[in-house]
NUDOFI-175787 format. One record per residue (C-alpha): residue number from 1; x, y, z; residue in three letters. Coordinates in pm, whole numbers, m for minus. Layout:
N
   pos       c1       c2       c3   code
   NUM        X        Y        Z    ALA
...
// end
This chain:
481
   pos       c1       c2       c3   code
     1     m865     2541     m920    UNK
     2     m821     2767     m604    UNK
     3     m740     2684     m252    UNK
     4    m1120     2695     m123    UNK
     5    m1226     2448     m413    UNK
     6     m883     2247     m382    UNK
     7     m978     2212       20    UNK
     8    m1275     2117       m9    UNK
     9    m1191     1808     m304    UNK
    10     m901     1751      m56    UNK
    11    m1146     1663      192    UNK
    12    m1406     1459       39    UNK
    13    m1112     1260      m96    UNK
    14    m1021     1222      237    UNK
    15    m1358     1109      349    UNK
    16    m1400      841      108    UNK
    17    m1063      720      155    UNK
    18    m1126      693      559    UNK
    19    m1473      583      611    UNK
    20    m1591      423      332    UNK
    21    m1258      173      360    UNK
    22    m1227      137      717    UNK
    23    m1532      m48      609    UNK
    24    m1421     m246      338    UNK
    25    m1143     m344      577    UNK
    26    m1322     m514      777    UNK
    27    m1478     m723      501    UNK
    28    m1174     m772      338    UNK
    29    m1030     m916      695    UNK
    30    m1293    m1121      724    UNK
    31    m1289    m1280      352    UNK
    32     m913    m1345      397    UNK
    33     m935    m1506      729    UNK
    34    m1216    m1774      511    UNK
    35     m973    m1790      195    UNK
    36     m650    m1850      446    UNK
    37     m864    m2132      594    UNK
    38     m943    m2286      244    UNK
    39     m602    m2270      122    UNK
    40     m221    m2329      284    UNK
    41       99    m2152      293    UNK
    42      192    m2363      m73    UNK
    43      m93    m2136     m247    UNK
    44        4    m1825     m154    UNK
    45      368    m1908     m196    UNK
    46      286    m2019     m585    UNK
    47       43    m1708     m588    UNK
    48      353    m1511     m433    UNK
    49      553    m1611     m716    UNK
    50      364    m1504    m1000    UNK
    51      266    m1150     m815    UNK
    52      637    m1042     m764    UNK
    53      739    m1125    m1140    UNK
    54      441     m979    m1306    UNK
    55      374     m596    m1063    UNK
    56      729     m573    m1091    UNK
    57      765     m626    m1458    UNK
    58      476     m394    m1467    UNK
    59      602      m75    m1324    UNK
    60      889      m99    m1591    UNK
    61      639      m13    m1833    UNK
    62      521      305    m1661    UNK
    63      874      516    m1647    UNK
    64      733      717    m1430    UNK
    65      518      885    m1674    UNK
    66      196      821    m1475    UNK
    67      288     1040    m1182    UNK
    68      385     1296    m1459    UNK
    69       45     1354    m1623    UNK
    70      m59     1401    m1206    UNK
    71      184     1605    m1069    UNK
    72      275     1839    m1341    UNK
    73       45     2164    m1347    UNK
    74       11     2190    m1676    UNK
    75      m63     1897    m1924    UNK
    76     m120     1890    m2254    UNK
    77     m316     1585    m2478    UNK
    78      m74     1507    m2712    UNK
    79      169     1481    m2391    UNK
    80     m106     1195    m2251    UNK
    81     m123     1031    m2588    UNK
    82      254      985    m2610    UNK
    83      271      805    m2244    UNK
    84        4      604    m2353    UNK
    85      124      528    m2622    UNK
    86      473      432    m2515    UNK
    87      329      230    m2236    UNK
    88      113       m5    m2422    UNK
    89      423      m20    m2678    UNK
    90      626     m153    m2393    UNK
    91      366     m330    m2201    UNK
    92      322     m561    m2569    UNK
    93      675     m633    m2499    UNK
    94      680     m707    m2148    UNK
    95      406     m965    m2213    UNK
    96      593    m1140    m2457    UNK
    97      897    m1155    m2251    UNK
    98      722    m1291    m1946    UNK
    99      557    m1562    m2147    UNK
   100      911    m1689    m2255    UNK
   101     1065    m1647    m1935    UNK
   102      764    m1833    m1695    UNK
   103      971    m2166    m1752    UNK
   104     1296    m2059    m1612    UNK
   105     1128    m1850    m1336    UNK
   106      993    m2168    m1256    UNK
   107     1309    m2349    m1252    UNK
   108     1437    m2090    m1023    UNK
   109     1187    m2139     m790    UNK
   110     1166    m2469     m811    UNK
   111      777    m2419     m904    UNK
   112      618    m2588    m1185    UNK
   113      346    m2454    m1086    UNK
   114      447    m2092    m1131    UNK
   115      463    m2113    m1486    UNK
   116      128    m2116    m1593    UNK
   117       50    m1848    m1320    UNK
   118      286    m1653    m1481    UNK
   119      197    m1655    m1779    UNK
   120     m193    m1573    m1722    UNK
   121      m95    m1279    m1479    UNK
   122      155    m1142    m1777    UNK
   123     m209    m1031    m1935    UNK
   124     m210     m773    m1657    UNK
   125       75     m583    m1792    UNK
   126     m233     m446    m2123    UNK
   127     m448     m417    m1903    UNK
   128     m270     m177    m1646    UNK
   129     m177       31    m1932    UNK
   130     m530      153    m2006    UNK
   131     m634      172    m1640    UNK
   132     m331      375    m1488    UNK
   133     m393      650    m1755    UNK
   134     m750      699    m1743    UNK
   135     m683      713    m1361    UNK
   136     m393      936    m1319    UNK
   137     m653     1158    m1565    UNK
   138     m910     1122    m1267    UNK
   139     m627     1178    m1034    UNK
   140     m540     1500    m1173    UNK
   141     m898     1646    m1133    UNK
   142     m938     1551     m777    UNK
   143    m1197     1278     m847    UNK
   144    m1124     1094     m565    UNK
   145    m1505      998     m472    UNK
   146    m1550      775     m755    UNK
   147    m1160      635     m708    UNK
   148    m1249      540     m347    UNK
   149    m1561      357     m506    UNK
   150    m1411      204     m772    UNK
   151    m1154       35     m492    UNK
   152    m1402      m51     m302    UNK
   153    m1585     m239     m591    UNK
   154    m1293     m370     m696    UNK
   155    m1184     m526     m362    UNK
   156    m1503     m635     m312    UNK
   157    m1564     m814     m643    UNK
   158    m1193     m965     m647    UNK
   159    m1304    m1128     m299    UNK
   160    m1572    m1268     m411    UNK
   161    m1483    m1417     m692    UNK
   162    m1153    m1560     m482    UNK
   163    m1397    m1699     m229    UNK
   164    m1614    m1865     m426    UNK
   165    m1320    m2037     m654    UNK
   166    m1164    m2149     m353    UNK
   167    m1445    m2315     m198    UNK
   168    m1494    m2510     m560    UNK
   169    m1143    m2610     m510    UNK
   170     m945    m2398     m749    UNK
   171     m639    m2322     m432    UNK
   172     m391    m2103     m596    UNK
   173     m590    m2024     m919    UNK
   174     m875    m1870     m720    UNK
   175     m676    m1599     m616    UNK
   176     m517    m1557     m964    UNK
   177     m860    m1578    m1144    UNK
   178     m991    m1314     m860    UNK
   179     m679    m1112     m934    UNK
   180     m731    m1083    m1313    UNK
   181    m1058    m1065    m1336    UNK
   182    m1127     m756    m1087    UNK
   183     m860     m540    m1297    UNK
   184    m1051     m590    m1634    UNK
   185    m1403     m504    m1435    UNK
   186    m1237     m179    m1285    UNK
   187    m1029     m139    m1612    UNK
   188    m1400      m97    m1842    UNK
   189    m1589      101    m1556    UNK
   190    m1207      338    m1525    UNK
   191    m1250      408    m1913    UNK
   192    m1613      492    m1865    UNK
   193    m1545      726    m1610    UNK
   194    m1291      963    m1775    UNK
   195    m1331     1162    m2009    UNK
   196     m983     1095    m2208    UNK
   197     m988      870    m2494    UNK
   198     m712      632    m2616    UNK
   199     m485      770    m2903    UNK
   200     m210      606    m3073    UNK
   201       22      952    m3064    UNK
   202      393     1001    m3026    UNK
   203      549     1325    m3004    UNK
   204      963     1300    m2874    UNK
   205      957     1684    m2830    UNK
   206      631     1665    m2597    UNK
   207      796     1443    m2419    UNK
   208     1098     1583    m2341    UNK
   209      875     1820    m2127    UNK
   210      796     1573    m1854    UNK
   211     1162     1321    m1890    UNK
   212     1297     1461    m1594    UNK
   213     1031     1421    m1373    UNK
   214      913     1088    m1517    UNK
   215     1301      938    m1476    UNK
   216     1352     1010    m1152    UNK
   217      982      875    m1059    UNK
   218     1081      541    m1214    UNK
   219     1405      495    m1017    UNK
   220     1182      594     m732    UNK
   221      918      344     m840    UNK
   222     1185      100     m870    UNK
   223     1331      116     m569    UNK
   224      990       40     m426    UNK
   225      928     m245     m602    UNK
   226     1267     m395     m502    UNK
   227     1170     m325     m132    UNK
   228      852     m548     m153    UNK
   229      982     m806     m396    UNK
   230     1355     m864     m275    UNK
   231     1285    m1028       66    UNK
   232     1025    m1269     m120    UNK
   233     1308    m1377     m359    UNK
   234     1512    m1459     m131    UNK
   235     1252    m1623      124    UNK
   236     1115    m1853     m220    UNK
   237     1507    m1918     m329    UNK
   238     1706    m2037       37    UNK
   239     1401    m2121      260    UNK
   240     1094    m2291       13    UNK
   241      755    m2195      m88    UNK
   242      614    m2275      270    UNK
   243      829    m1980      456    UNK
   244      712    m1757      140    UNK
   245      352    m1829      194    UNK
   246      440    m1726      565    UNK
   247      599    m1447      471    UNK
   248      319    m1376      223    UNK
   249       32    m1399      458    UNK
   250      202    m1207      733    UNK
   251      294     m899      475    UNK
   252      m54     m882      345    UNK
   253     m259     m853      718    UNK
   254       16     m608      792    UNK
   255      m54     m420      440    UNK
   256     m408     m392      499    UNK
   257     m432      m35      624    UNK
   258     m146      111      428    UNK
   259     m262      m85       56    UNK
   260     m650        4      145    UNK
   261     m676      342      374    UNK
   262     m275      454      394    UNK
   263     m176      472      m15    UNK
   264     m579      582      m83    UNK
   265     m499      878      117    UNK
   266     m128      970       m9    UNK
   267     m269      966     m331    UNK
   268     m485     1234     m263    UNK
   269     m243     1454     m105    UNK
   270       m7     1391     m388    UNK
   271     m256     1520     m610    UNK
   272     m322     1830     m342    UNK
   273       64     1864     m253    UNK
   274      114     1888     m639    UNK
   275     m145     2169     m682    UNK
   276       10     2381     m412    UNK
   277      375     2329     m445    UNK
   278      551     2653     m357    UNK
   279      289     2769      m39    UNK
   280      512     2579      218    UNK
   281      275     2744      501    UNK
   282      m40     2531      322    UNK
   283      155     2217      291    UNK
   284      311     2208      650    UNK
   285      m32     2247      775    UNK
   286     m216     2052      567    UNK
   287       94     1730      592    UNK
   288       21     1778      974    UNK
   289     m305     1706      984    UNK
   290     m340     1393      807    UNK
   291      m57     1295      984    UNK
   292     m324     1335     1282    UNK
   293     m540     1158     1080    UNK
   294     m348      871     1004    UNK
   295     m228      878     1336    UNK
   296     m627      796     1467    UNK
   297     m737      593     1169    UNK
   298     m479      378     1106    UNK
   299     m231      365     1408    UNK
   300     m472      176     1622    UNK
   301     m514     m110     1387    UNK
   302     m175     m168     1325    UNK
   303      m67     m207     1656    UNK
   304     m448     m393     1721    UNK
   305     m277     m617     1482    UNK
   306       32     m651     1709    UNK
   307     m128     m697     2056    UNK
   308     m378    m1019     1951    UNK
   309     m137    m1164     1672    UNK
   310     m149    m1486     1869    UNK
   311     m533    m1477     1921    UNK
   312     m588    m1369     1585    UNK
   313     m383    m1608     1421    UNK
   314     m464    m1901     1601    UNK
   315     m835    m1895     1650    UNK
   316     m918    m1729     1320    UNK
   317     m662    m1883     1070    UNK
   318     m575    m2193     1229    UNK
   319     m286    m2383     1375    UNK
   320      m90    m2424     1001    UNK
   321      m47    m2050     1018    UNK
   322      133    m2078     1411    UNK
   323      467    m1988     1248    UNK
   324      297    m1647     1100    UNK
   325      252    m1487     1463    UNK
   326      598    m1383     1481    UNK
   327      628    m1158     1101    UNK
   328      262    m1055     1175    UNK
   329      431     m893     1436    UNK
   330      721     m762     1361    UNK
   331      546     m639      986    UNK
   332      277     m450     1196    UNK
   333      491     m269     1378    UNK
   334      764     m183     1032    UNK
   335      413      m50      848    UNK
   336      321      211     1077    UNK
   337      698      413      972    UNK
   338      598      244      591    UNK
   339      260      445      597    UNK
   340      426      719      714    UNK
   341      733      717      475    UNK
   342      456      721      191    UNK
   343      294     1064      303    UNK
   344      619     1192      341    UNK
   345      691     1039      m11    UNK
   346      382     1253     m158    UNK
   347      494     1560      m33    UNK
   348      838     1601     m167    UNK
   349      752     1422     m495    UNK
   350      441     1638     m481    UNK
   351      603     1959     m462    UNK
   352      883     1865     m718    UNK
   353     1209     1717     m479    UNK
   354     1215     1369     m664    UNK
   355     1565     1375     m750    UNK
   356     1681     1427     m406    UNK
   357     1424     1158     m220    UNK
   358     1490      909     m486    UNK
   359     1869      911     m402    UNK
   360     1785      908      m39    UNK
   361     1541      544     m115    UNK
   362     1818      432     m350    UNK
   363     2067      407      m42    UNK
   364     1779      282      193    UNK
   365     1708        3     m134    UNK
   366     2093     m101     m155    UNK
   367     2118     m144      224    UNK
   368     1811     m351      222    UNK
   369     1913     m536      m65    UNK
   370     2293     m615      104    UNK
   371     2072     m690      461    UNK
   372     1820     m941      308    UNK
   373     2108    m1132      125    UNK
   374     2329    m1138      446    UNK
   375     2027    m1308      638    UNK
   376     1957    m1523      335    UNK
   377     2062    m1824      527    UNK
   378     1909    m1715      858    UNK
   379     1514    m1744      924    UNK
   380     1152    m1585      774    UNK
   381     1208    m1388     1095    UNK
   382     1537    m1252     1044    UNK
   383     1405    m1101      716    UNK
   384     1138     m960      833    UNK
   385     1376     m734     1132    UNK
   386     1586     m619      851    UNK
   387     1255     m471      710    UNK
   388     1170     m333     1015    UNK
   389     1534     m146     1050    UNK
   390     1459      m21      721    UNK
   391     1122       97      761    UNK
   392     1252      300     1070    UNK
   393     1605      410      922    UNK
   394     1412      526      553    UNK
   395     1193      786      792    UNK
   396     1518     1008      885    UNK
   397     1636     1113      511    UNK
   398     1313     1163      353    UNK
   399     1178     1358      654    UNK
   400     1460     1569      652    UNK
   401     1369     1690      353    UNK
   402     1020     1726      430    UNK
   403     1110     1953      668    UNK
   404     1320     2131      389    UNK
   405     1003     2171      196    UNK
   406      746     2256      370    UNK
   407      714     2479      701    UNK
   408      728     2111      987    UNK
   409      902     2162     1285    UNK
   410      998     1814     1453    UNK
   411      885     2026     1740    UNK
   412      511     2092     1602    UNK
   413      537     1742     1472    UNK
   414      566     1604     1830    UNK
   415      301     1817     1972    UNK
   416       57     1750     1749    UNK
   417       29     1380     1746    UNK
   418      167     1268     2043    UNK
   419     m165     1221     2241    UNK
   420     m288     1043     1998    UNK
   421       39      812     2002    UNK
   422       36      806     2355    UNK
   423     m343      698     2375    UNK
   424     m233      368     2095    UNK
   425       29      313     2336    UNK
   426     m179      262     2607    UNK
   427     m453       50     2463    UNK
   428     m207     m169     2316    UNK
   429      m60     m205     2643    UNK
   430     m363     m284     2799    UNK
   431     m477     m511     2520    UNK
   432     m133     m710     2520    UNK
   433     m144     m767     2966    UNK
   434     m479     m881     2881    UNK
   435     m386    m1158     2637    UNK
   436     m106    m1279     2828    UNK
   437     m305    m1340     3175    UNK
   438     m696    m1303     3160    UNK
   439     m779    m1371     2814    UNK
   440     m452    m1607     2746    UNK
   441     m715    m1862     2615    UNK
   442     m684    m1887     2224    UNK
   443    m1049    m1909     2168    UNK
   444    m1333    m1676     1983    UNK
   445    m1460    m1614     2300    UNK
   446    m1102    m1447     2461    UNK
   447    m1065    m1289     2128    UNK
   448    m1351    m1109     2050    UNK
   449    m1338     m992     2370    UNK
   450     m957     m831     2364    UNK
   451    m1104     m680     2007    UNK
   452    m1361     m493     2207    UNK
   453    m1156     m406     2493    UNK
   454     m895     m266     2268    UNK
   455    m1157      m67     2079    UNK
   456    m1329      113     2369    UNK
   457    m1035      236     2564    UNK
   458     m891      367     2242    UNK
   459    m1247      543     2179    UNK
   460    m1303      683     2523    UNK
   461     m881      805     2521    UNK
   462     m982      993     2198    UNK
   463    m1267     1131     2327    UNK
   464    m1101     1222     2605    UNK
   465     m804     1393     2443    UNK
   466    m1050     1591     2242    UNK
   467    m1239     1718     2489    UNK
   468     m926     1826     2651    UNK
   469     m779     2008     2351    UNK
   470    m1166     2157     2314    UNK
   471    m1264     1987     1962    UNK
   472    m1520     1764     1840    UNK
   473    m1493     1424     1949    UNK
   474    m1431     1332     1623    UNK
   475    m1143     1512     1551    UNK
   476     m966     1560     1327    UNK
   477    m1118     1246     1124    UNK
   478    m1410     1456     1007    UNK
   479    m1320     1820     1037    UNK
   480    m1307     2118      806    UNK
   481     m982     2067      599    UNK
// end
C-alpha cells in the first residue's frame, strides 16, 4: 500500500470515525439519560461488577497477539491461525474459571446478585475471540468504513435492546442482556465481513515471530485494564455498590467521546502509524493533525460536559444522581489528557517502542494502584482526583517518547493547537458564568439554553480562527489528509 492510497484510507477512516459518531453520540446521550432514569445507582453498581471481572478476564486471553496481526508489516496465515487458536484455547478456560469463581466474587462484593451476572457475561470471553480476529484482519487492511458502521450498529442495537428491557422492568439485566446480545450480532456480521476463516492451527515456531511484540502489548494491555478496573474495586469493596454506581455513571458520560470518537480514531492511526513506521517526517505531521482534530471534535464536549454538570445532571438524570456532579467533573476534565495519552499510545506502539511505553504505564499503573488504596477510606471524590493526577502525570513519559519517535516539537505542538484550546477555554468560561448567575435555574429551559450558547460561540471562535489562519471553516475536521 503506498502513502497516496494509505492517506487517503487514513482519511475516510477518519471521517467515519468523526461524523458518523458525533452522531451516534448524541443518541447514545440521550438513551442513557432514559436508561439512568429507569434504573438507580444499585444497577449499575451490580452491572459494574460483572463488567470489571469479565473485560478484564478477557484481555488475558488476547496476550497481546491481536495488536500483533495489526501492527506487524508482514503476516502470515498460519501466524493468524495460531493466535486464534491459542485464544479460543484460553478463552474455554477463562470461562470455566469465571463460572466457578462468580460465588466468591460475590462474597467479596457483598453482591448476590453479581453472581449470576457473572456468570452470563463469562460467555463473552468465546465470543470476543472470534470477533477481535476477524477485526484486527479488517484493521490491518484499513477497513475502517465498515468498522465505524459496525460500531455504530452495534451501539445502536445494544441501546435498544437495554431500553426496551428496562422499561419491562428487567433493571440490571437489561443492560447485561443489551451487553451480550449486541457482541454476538456484531460478532456474525464481523465474520461476514472478512475474508479470514477460522482454523484450528498451531505452529510454536510461527509464533515466536510476533512473542516480543505480543508480550509487551499484554503488559501494556494490562496495565490498562488495571487503570479502569482498580478504582471500581476499591469504590465496590470500602464504600458500597451505591458510590460504585456513582462512580460508574460518572466514568461512562465522561468516556463517551474517548470509547465512541477518541479510541475509533487511535485505532486508525495505529493501523496508519504501523504502516509508516520509520518516516518520522509523515508521522510528526500526520500525529499533529489529528491532534487538531481531536482538539475541535472532542475537546469541546468534554469540557461542555464540565461547564453544565449540574444542569445536566439534575434536570436530565434526576435528583438520585446529585452526588454524580462532582466525578462528572473531575472525570471530564482527567479524559481530555486520557484521549490524548491514547494517540500518543498509537504512535509509539505503532511504530514499534512498546517495550519502552509499557514500562513508562507500568510506573504510572503502580502509582495509581498505591494512590487509589491510600484514599480507600476517603470519598468517591478522592478517587476520582487521584485519576485525574494520573491522567495528567501519564502525558509527560509517553510524550517524551513521542517526541523521540517522530519529528514533534513541544514548540510546533503548542502552536498548532493552541487556538483551538484557547477558543474551548473561552466558551467554557462563558458557559460556566452563565450557569452560575443567569441560567442558575436547574430546569430544561436554562439548560438547553447554556447547550446552545456553548455551541455557537465555540462555532463562530472556530470560524473565526480559521478565517484568520486562511483555511476552510471547517478545518482541519474535513481536510485533505
Amino acid at each position: 500500500m503506498n502513502i497516496d492510497e494509505l492517506a487517503k484510507k487514513t482519511k475516510d477512516g477518519l471521517y467515519w470515525n468523526t461524523v458518523l459518531k458525533l452522531i451516534f453520540q448524541v443518541i447514545q446521550l440521550a438513551v442513557s439519560v432514559v436508561i439512568a432514569r429507569l434504573l438507580d445507582p444499585f444497577d449499575f453498581g451490580v452491572m459494574a461488577i460483572g463488567s470489571m471481572v469479565v473485560y478484564y478476564s478477557n484481555s488475558l486471553s488476547d496476550f497481546g497477539f491481536i495488536n500483533a496481526i495489526v501492527q506487524k508489516k508482514e503476516i502470515k496465515p498460519i501466524q493468524i491461525n495460531s493466535v486464534f487458536t491459542l485464544n479460543f484455547c484460553i478463552s474455554v478456560l477463562l470461562t470455566c474459571f469465571i463460572v466457578l469463581l462468580a460465588v466468591p466474587i460475590g462474597n467479596y462484593f457483598k453482591s448476590p446478585e453479581s453472581i449470576n451476572v457473572v456468570m452470563v457475561l463469562s460467555s463473552i470471553f468465546i465470543l470476543k475471540t472470534f470477533y477481535d480476529i476477524h477485526l484486527a484482519t479488517l484493521r490491518r487492511s484499513v477497513s475502517f468504513k465498515f468498522i465505524a458502521k459496525l460500531g455504530l450498529f452495534q451501539g445502536l442495537f445494544q441501546s435498544a435492546i437495554a431500553l426496551l428491557l428496562a422499561f419491562l422492568g428487567m433493571r440490571y439485566w437489561s443492560l447485561v442482556w443489551a451487553t451480550l446480545i449486541s457482541t454476538l450480532a456484531a460478532t456474525i456480521l464481523v465474520i461476514f465481513k472478512s475474508e479470514w476463516r477460522p482454523k484450528f492451527q498451531y505452529s510454536h515456531q510461527e509464533m515466536k515471530k510476533i512473542y516480543g511484540f505480543g508480550f509487551w502489548n499484554f503488559i501494556g494491555v494490562q496495565t490498562y485494564f488495571v487503570n479502569i478496573y482498580v478504582a471500581e474495586v476499591i469504590i465496590g469493596k470500602y464504600m458500597g455498590l451505591i458510590p460504585l454506581g456513582l462512580f460508574e455513571k460518572a466514568m461512562s458520560l465522561s468516556s463517551i467521546p474517548k470509547e465512541k470518537i477518541a479510541v475509533q480514531i487511535n485505532a486508525v492511526m495505529f493501523s496508519s502509524f504501523s504502516r509508516l513506521q520509520k518516516d518520522k517526517v509523515l508521522l510528526g505531521d500526520w500525529f499533529l493533525k489529528i491532534v487538531t482534530v481531536e482538539s475541535v471534535t472532542i475537546l469541546p464536549i468534554l469540557l461542555g460536559f464540565y461547564a453544565v454538570s449540574q444542569h445536566f445532571v439534575i434536570v436530565l438524570l434526576g435528583e438520585k444522581w446529585r452526588l454524580c456532579i462532582i466525578p462528572l467533573e473531575i472525570l471530564s476534565l482527567a479524559s481530555i489528557f486520557q484521549i490524548f495519552n491514547g494517540l500518543i499510545a498509537s504512535l509509539n506502539v505503532g511504530v514499534g517502542d512498546y517495550k519502552n511505553h509499557t514500562i513508562c504505564s507500568i510506573v504510572m499503573t503502580i502509582l495509581f494502584v498505591v494512590l487509589c488504596v491510600l484514599a480507600r477510606h476517603q470519598s468517591v471524590v478522592a478517587i476520582c482526583w487521584v485519576y485525574f493526577f494520573i491522567s495528567v502525570t501519564w502525558s509527560v513519559p509517553i510524550f517524551r517518547l513521542a517526541r523521540k519517535n517522530a519529528r514533534i516539537s513541544i514548540k510546533r505542538l503548542f502552536k498548532t493547537i493552541l487556538p483551538y484550546v484557547l477558543a474551548n477555554i473561552v466558551m467554557v468560561t462563558v458557559v460556566k458564568l452563565l450557569a452560575h448567575t443567569i441560567f442558575a435555574g436547574k430546569n430544561y429551559i436554562n439548560f438547553i439554553l447554556l447547550v446552545l450558547i456553548g455551541v455557537v460561540c465555540y462555532s463562530l471562535l472556530i470560524m473565526m480562527i480559521n478565517v484568520l489562519k486562511s483555511r476552510s471553516l471547517f478545518y482541519p475536521v474535513y481536510t485533505k489528509a
